[in-house]
N, C-alpha and C positions, 0 to 999 in steps of 0.2 A: 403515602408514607405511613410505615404503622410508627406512632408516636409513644408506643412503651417499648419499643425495640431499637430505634432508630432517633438519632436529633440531629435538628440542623445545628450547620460550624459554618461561623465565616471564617475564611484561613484568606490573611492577605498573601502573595506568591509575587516574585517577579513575572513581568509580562511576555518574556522569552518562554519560563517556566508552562506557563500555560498555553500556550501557543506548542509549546513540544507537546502536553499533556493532551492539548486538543486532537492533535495528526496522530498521536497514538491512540487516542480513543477510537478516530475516524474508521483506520486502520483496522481496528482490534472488534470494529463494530456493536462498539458499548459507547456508552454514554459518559460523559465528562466525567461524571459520580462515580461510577461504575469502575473505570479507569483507575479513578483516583482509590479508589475501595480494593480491588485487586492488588496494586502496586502497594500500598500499605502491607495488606496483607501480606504477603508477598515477605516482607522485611521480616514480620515475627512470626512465620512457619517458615522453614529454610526449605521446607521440600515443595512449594510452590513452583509452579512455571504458569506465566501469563494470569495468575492468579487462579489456577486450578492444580486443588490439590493431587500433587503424587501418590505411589504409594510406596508404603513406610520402607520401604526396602531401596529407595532412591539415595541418593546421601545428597547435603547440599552442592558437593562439586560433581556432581553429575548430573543434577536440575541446573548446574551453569553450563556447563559444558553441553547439554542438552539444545538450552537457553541458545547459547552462542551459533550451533548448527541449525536452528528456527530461521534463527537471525539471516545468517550466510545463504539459504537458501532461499528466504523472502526476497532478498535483496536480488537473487540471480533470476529470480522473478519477476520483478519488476523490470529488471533491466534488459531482461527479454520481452516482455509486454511494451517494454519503450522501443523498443528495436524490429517487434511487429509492427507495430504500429508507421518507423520511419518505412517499413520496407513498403509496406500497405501505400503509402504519401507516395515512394517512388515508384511505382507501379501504375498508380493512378496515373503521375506526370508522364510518363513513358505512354502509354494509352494514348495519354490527348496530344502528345506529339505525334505519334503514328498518325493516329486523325486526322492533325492537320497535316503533316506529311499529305496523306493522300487525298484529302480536299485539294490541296496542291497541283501534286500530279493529275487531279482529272479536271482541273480548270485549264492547267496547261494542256492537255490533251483536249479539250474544248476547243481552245484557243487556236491548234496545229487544223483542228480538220473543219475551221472555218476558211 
């Protein structure tokens, strides 16, 4: 940390609050500070999005409404990576049924031509 640039804060926060701050840092692939740095910023430059500067020709309801389709489109992301993922689990199950299915049928067919 350069120490003519930068100081540390302790800031107390509710426990919920940090815990959002956390998953959105996770997310956002920065660091708590970082997070917390961005989003501040964020408040007193209106033309921010995710804490990186626009350019000047953006207005702030359009780094929200920007903002908002980020948003919309993460989330239909996620909910397809959740939705791979079940289809992936049933696929598997579907496999090892077949398998045993047919460990089955060729025990029983063992079993006929004794």
């Amino acid at each position: 940390m350069d120490t003519d640039t930068e100081v540390q804060t302790n800031l107390k926060i509710p426990k919920s609050l940090k815990e959002k701050l956390k998953a959105a840092a996770k997310e956002n692939r920065r660091s708590m500070t970082a997070e917390l740095i961005a989003r501040l910023e964020s408040t007193f430059e209106e033309t921010r999005l995710y804490g990186h500067k626009l350019s000047d020709e953006v207005t702030a309801e359009d780094a929200n409404d920007l903002q908002a389709r980020v948003e919309a489109v993460e989330a239909a992301i996620h909910a397809l990576l959740g939705e791979g993922e079940a289809l992936h689990i049933a696929r598997r199950r579907a496999q090892q049924a077949e398998r045993r299915a047919d460990e089955k049928r060729r025990e029983s067919e063992e079993g006929d031509s004794d």
